[in-house]
C-alpha positions as CSV (number, residue, x, y, z in Angstrom):
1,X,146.3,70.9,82.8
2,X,148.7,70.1,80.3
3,X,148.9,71.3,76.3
4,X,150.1,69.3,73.4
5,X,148.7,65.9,71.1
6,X,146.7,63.5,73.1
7,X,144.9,60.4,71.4
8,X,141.4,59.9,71.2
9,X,140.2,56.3,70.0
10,X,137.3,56.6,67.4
11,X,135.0,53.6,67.0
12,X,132.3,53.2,63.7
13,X,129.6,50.8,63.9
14,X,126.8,50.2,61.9
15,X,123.3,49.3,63.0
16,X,120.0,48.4,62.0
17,X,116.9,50.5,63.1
18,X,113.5,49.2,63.9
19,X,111.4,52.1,64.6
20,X,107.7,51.8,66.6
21,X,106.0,52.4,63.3
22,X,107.1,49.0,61.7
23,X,109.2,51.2,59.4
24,X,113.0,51.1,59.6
25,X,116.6,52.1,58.9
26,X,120.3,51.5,58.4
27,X,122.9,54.1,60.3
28,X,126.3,54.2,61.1
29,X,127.3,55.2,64.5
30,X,130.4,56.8,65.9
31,X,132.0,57.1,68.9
32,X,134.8,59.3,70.1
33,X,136.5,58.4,73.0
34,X,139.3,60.0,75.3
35,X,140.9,57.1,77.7
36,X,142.2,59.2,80.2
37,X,139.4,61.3,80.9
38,X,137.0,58.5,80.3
39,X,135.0,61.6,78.6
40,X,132.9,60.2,74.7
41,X,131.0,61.7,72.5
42,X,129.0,60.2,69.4
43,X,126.4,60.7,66.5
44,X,124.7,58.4,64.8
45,X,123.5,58.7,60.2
46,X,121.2,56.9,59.0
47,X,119.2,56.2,55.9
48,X,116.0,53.9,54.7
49,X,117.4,52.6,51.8
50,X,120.8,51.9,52.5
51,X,124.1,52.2,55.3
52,X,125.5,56.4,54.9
53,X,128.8,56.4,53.2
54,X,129.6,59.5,55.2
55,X,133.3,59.2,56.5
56,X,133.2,60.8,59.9
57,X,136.6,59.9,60.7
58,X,138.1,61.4,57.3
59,X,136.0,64.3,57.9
60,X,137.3,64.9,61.5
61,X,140.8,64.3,60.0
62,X,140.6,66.7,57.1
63,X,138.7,69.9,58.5
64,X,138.2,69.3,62.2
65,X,140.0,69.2,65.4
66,X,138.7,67.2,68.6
67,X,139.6,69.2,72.0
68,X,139.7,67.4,75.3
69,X,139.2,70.0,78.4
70,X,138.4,69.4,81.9
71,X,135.6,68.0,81.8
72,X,134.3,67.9,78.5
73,X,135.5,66.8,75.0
74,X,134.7,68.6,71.9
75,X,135.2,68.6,68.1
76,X,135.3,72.4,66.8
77,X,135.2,72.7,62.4
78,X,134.5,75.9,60.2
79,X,132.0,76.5,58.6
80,X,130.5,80.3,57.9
81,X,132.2,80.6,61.6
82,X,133.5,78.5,64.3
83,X,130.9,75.3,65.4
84,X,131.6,74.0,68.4
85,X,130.3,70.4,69.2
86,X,130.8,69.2,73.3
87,X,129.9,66.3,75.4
88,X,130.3,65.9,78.9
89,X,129.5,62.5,79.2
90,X,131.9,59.5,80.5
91,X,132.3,55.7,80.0
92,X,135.3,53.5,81.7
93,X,136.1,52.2,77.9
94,X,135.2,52.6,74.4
95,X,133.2,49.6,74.9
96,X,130.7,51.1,77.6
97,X,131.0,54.2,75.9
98,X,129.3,52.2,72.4
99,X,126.6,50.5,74.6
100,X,125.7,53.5,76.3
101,X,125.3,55.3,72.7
102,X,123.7,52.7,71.8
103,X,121.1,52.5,74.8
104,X,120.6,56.6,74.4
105,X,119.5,55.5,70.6
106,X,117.2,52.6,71.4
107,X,115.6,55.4,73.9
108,X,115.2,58.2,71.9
109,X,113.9,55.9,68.4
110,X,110.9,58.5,67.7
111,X,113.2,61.6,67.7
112,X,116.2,59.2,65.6
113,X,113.4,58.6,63.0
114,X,112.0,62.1,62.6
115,X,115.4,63.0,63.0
116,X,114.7,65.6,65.8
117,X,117.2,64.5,68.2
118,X,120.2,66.4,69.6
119,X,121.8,63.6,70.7
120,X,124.0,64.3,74.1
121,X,126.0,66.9,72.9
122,X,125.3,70.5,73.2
123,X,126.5,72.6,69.8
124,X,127.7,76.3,69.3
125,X,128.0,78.4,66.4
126,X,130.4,81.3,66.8
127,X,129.5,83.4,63.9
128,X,132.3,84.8,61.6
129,X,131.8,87.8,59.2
130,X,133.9,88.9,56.5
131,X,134.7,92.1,57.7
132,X,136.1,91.1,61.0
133,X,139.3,89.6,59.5
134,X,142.5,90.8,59.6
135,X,143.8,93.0,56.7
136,X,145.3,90.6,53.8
137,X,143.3,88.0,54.9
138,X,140.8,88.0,52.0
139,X,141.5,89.2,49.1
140,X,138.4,91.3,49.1
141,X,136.0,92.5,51.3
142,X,132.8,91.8,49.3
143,X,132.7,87.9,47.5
144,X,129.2,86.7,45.7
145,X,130.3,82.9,46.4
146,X,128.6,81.2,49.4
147,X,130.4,80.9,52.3
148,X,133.6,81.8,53.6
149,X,136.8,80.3,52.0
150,X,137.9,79.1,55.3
151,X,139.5,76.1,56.7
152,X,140.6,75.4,60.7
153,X,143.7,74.2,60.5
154,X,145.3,73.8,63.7
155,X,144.2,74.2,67.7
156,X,146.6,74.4,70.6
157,X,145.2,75.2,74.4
158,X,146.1,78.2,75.5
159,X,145.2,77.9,79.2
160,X,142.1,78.6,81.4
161,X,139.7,77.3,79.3
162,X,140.8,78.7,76.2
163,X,141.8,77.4,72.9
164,X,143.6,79.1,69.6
165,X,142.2,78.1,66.5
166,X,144.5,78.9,63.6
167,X,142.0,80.0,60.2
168,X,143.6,79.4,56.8
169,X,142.6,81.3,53.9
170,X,141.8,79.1,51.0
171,X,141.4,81.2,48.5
172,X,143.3,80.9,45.1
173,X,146.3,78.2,44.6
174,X,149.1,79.9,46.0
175,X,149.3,82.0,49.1
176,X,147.0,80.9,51.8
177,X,147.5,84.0,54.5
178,X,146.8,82.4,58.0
179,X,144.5,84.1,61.2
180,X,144.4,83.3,64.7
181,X,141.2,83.0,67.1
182,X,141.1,82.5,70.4
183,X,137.4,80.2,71.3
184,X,137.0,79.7,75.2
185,X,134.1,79.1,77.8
186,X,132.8,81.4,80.2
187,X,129.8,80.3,82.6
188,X,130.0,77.6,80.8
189,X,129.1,79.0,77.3
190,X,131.5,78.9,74.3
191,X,132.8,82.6,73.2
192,X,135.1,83.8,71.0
193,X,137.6,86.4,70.7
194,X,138.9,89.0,67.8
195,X,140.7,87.5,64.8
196,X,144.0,88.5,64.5
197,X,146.7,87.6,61.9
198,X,149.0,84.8,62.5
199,X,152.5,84.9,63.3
200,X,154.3,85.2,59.7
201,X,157.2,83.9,60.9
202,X,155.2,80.2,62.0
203,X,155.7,77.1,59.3
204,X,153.2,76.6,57.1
């Protein structure tokens, strides 16, 4: 019940896949883990040919934040809208946590090689349209590019079950106008609220 910076150990390993079929595969796996809540969460690339040079760590750091709740931890990005990724699963160390990712992997090898697995985590996608941002935001209201020039820059909890999730604009090389939303759970399902522009007077 407390808001503010908390560290989360992150753990990369790779590993070498034998699948049923006599067929196999190199992956990296990685493993997020919260010491005080004892709560993890992982994912596991892979390729035939070769280890995935995919930087999960670097990717968290440059457009993700990772959220520790009650009793679940979470990593929420931007992309075309808010995606939120949770686990609710717990390990006494980043050790157990690693052999019980691990042990989930060597059970579910059909669904790791056809790559139909969800792992443990359960995924949201809080879809985001144009249209819905605050005026100034974009710099116009129809754009022929793919996607939304979007980034998530910051996430603070804001108190029974609810996290703000500060948008950046990046459009252009200059200004870089700056939106608030407001994710939380409700039954237990991820929701979102308006977006609504951020406080000018905030450092950028």
């Amino acid at each position: 019940m407390t808001s503010g910076p908390t560290y989360v150990a992150a753990r990369e390993v790779r590993v070498d896949l034998d699948f049923f079929d006599g067929k196999s595969g190199k992956g990296v796996l990685s493993v997020l883990f919260q010491p005080s809540t004892g709560l993890y969460l992982h994912a596991l690339a892979w390729e035939p040919d070769g280890y995935p040079k995919y930087d999960f760590v670097g990717h968290l750091e440059e457009g993700c934040r990772v959220g520790v709740d009650r009793d679940r931890l979470f990593i929420a990005a931007f992309a075309n809208g808010v995606v939120v990724n949770h686990s609710i699963e717990k390990a006494t160390s980043i050790d157990d946590a690693e052999a019980k990712s691990l042990k989930w992997y060597a059970d579910h090898l059909p669904q790791v090689e056809d790559r139909s697995y969800r792992g443990q985590t359960t995924n949201t996608v809080l879809a985001l349209d144009r249209f819905e941002s605050p005026k100034g935001f974009f710099q116009s209201e129809i754009d022929s590019r793919p996607g939304l020039p979007v980034k998530l820059v910051d996430m603070a909890w804001n108190g029974d079950d609810a996290w703000v999730l500060t948008l950046e604009n990046t459009e252009g090389s200059t200004a870089h106008p700056r939106a608030n939303l407001v994710i939380f759970r409700s039954g237990g399902a991820w929701s979102r609220g308006r977006v609504i522009a951020a406080d000018p007077e905030k450092p950028r």
